[in-house]
C-alpha positions as CSV (number, residue, x, y, z in Angstrom):
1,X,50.6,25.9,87.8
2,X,51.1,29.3,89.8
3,X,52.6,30.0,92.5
4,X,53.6,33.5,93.9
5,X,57.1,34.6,92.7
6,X,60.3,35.8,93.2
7,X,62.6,38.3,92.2
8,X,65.2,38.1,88.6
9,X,68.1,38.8,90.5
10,X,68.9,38.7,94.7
11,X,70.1,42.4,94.0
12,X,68.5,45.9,95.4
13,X,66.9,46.7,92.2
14,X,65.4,43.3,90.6
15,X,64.1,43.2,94.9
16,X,62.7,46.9,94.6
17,X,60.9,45.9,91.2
18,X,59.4,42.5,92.7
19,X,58.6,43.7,96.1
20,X,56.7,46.8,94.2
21,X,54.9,44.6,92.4
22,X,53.8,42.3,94.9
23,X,52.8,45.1,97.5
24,X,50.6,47.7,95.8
25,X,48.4,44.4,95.3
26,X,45.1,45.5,96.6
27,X,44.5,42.0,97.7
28,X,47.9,41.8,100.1
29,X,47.6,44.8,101.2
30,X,43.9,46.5,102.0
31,X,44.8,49.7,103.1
32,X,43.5,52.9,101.1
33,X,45.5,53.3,97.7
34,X,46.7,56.9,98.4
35,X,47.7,56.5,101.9
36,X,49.7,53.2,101.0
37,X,51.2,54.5,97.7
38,X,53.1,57.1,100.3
39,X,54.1,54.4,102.8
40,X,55.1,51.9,99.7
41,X,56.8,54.4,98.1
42,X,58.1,56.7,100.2
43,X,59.5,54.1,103.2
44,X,59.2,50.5,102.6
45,X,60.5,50.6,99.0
46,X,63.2,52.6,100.4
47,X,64.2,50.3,103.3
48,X,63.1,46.8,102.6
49,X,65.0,45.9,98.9
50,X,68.3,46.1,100.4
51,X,67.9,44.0,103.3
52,X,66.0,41.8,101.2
53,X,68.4,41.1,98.8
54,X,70.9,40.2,101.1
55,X,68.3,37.9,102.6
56,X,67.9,36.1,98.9
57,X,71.5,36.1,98.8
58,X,72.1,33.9,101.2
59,X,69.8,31.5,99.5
60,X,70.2,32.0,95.9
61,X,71.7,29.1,93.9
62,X,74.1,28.8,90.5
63,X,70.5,27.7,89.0
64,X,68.9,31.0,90.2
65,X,66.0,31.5,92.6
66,X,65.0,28.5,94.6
67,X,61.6,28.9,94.4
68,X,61.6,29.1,90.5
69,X,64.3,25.9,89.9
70,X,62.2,23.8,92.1
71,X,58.7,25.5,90.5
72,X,59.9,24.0,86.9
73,X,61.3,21.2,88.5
74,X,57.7,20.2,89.3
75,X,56.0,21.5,86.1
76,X,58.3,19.3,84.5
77,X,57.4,16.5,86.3
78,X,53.8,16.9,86.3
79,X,53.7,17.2,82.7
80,X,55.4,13.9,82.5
81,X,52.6,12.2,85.0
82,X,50.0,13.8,82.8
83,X,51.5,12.5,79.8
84,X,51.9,9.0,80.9
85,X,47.8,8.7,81.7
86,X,46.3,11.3,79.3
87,X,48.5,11.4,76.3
88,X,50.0,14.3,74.7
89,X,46.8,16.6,74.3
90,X,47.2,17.9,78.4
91,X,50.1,20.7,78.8
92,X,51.3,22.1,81.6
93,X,52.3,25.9,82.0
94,X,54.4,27.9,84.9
95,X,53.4,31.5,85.8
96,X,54.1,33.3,89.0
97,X,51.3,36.3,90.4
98,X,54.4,38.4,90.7
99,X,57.7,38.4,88.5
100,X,58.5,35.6,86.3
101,X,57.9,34.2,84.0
102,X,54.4,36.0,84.5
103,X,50.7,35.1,84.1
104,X,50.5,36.7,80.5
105,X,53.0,34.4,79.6
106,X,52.0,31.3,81.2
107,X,48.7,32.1,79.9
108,X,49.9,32.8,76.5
109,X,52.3,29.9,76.5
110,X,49.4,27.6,76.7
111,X,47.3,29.9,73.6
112,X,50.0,29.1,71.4
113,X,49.9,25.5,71.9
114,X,46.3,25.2,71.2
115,X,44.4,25.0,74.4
116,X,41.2,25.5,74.6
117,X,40.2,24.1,78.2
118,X,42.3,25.6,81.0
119,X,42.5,24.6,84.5
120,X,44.3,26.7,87.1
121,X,45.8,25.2,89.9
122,X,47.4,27.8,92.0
123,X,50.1,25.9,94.5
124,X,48.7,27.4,97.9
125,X,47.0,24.8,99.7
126,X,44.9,26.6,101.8
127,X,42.9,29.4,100.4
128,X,43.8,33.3,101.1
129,X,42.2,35.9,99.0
130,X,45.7,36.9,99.4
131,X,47.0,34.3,97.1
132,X,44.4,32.2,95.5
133,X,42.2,35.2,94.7
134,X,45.2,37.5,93.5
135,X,45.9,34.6,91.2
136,X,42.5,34.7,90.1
137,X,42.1,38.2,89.7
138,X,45.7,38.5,87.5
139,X,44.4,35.2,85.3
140,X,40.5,37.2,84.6
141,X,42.6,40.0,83.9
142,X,44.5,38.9,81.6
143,X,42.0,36.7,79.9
144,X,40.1,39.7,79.5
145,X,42.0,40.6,76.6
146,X,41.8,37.7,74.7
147,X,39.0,37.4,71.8
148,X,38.1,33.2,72.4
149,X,37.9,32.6,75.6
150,X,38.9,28.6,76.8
151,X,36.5,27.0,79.2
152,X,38.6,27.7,82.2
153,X,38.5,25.9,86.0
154,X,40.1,27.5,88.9
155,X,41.3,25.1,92.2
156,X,40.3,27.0,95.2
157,X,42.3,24.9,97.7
158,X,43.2,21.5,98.8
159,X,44.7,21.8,102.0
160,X,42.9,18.5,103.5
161,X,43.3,16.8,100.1
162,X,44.3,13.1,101.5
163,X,47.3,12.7,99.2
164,X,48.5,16.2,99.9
165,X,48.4,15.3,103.7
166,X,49.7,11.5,102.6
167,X,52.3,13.3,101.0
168,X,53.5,15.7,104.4
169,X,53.1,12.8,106.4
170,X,55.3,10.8,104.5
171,X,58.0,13.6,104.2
172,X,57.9,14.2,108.0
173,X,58.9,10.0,108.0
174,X,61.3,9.9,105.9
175,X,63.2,12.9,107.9
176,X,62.6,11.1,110.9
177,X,64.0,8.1,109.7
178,X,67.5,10.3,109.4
179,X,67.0,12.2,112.3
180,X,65.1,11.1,114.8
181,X,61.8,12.1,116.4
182,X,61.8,15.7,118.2
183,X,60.4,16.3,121.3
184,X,58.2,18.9,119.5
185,X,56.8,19.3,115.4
186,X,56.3,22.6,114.6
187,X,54.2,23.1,112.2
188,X,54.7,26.9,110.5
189,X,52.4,28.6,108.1
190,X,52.6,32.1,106.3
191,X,50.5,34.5,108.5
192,X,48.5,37.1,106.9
193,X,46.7,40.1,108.9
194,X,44.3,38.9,111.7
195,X,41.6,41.5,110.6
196,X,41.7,39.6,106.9
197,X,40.5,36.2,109.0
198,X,37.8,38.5,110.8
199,X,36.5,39.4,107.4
200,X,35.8,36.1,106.4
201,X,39.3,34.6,105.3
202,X,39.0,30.7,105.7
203,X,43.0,30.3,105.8
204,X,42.8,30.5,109.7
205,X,40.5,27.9,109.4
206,X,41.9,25.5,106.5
207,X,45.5,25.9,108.5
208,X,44.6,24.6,111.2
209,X,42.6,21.6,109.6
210,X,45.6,20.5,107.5
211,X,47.7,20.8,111.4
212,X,45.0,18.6,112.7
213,X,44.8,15.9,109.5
214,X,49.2,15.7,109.4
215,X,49.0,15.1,112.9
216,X,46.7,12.5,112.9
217,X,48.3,10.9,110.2
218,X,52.0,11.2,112.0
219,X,49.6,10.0,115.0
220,X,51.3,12.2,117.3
221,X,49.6,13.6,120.4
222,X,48.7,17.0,121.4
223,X,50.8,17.9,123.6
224,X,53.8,17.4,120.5
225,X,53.1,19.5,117.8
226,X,52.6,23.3,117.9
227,X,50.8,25.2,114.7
228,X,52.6,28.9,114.5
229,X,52.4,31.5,111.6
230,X,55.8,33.0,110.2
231,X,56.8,36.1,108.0
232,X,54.4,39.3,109.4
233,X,55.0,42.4,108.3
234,X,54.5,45.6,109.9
235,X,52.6,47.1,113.2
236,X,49.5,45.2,111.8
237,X,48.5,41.9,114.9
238,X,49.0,39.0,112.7
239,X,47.7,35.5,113.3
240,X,49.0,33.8,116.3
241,X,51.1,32.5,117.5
242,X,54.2,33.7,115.4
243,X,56.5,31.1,115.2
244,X,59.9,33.2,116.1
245,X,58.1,34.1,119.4
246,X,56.8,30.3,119.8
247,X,60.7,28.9,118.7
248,X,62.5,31.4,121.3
249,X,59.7,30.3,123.8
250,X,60.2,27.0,123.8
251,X,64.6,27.1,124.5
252,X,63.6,29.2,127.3
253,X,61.4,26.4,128.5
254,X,64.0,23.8,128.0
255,X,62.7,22.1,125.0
256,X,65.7,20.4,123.2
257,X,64.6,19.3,120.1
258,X,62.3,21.3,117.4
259,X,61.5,19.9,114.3
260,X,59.8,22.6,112.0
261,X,57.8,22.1,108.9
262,X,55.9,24.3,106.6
263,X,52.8,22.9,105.2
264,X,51.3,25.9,103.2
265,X,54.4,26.3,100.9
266,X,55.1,23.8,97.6
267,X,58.2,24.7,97.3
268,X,61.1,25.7,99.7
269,X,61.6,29.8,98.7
270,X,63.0,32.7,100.6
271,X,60.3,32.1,104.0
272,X,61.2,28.7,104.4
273,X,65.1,28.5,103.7
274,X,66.4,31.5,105.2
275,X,63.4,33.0,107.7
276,X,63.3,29.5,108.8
277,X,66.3,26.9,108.5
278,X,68.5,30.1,109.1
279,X,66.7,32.9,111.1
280,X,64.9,30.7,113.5
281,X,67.1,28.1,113.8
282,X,69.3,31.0,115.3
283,X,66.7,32.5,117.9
284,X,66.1,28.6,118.9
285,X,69.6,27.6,120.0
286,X,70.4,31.1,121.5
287,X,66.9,30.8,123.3
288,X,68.8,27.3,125.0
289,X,67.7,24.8,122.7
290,X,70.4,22.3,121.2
291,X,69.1,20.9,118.0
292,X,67.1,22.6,115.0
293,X,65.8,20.8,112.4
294,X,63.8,21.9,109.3
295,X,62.2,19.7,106.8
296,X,61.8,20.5,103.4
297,X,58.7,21.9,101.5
298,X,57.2,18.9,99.2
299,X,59.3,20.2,96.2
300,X,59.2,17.9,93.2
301,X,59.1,14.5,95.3
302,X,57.4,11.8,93.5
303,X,54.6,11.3,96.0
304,X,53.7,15.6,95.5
305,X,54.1,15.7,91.7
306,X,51.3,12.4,92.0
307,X,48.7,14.4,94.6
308,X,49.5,17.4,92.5
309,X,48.5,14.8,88.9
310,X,45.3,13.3,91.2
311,X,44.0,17.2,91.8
312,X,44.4,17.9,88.4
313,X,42.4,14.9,87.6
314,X,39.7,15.4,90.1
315,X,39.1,18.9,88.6
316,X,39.3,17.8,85.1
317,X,38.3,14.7,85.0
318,X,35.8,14.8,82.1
319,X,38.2,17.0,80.2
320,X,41.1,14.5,80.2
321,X,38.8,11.4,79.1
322,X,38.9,13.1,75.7
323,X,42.0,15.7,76.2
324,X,42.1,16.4,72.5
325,X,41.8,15.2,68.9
326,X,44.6,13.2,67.2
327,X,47.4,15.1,64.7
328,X,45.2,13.3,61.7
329,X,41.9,15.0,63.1
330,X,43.9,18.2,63.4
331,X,45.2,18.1,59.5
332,X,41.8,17.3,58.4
333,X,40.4,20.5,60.3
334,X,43.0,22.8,59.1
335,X,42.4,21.6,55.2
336,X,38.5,22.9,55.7
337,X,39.5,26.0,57.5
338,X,42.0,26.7,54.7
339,X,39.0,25.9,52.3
340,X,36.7,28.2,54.4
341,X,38.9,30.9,53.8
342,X,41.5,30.9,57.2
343,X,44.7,31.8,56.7
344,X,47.7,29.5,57.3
């Protein structure tokens, strides 16, 4: 399982150190390397961590980062779903593209323990070559050091899996069932560049298809959900319509009631607990609006961890028939290594 990261510590430098990592990425940002290393460098890395880290402060817990407690939160309990159907020979690792615990040791986690098949299922459900492909291009990487290779399987996507959407709809329910229905859903997703869609980036594409599929679950009509993209960064058009402009919009208009909700994110992190439930809850109500209410990322709720157990098994289906030899087949094998000449 990997998702995209987070920093060690919501302090300037642990920020400085994640943030670098994360954007010299050639795949987040496509800019030439020399001219970016000198903005990176020279402004952004000079500007951004502070104001940053007071940004993860506000949503940092005694357990540390959100997004990592709730990541191995769900490892945890996907392991457990795996183990129940497919015994003991299916393990599951946590890595994050950027920060930790890292790819290399994910990856080497799962070496130690014997794996020889190795299926990565990268937690974006809708595909960017700014997150799906990074992950694949730090996992190649690293495997590119090791002398046996494991068969290895890579999930693009799955943003109009049916239990994914099953699982959404049912979230957006359950909240209801506290709160009430809103007058409008709002249904926010990370934006990325809008020249990175006109180069042939499905996420556009697989965003809106996973608004379209929630909705129809939720059976709600057009004219009461709104699909917006959050967290842009600099002069760069993004795709629209950004959801701060959309949320401040809407007050003005004399919209009451917002509900938002953030598909393309498996766990609640930094975008969705403060740029959301704090940030644009704010420029809501100031814009006239009178109640804000966000509803949380699928986490580690039972019915995610069992769409996230059901892709695994789609992708590995033959693999998990026959996950592994017993612990008497394994001593049997080690004697005629042993006997070969292998070392213990």
């Amino acid at each position: 399982m990997a998702n995209l990261g987070t920093p060690d510590a919501p302090d300037t430098k642990a920020v400085r150190r994640y943030l670098k990592e994360f954007l010299w990425d050639p795949r987040v940002v496509e800019m030439a390397r020399p001219l970016w290393w000198v903005v990176l460098n020279l402004i952004i890395l000079n500007l951004r961590p502070r104001r940053s880290a007071h940004a993860y402060a506000k949503v940092w817990t005694e357990e540390g980062s959100p997004l990592l407690v709730i990541s191995r939160r769900q490892r945890d309990a996907l392991q457990v779903a795996l183990k129940e159907k497919f015994g003991s020979g299916v393990q599951v690792a946590l890595a994050m593209r950027y920060g930790n615990p890292s790819i290399a040791a994910g990856l080497e986690e799962l070496r130690q323990a014997g794996a020889r098949r190795l299926l990565v299922m990268p937690l974006y459900p809708q595909y960017s070559a700014t997150t799906s492909a990074s992950t694949f291009d730090a996992v190649t990487h690293e495997l590119q050091t090791w002398r046996w290779l494991p068969e290895m399987r890579f999930i693009n996507h799955y943003h109009d899996f049916p239990p994914y959407i099953q699982a959404l709809a049912g979230s957006v329910r359950n909240y209801w069932s506290e709160h009430g229905q809103p007058e409008r859903l709002v249904m926010s997703f990370h934006g990325i560049p809008e020249d990175y869609f006109h180069a042939g980036d499905p996420y556009y594409c697989e965003c809106q298809k996973t608004g379209r599929l929630l909705a129809a679950a939720l059976d709600l009509p057009a004219e009461r959900w709104l699909l917006t993209f959050q967290s842009r960064l600099g002069p760069k058009q993004w795709l629209q319509p950004y959801t701060d402009k959309t949320l401040r919009a809407l007050g003005k208009e004399g919209v009451k009631n917002v509900h938002v909700i953030c598909p393309g994110f498996s766990a609640d992190c930094l975008e969705t607990l403060e740029e959301i439930s704090l940030q644009n809850r704010e420029i809501f109500l100031a814009a006239g609006g009178k109640d804000f209410g966000y509803i949380p990322c699928l986490n580690e709720e039972p019915a995610h961890v069992t769409a996230l157990a059901q892709l695994a098994e789609q992708h590995a289906r033959d693999w998990l028939v026959h996950a592994g030899p017993d612990a008497d087949a394994l001593t049997e094998r080690r004697k005629r290594a042993v006997a070969a000449g292998a070392q213990e």
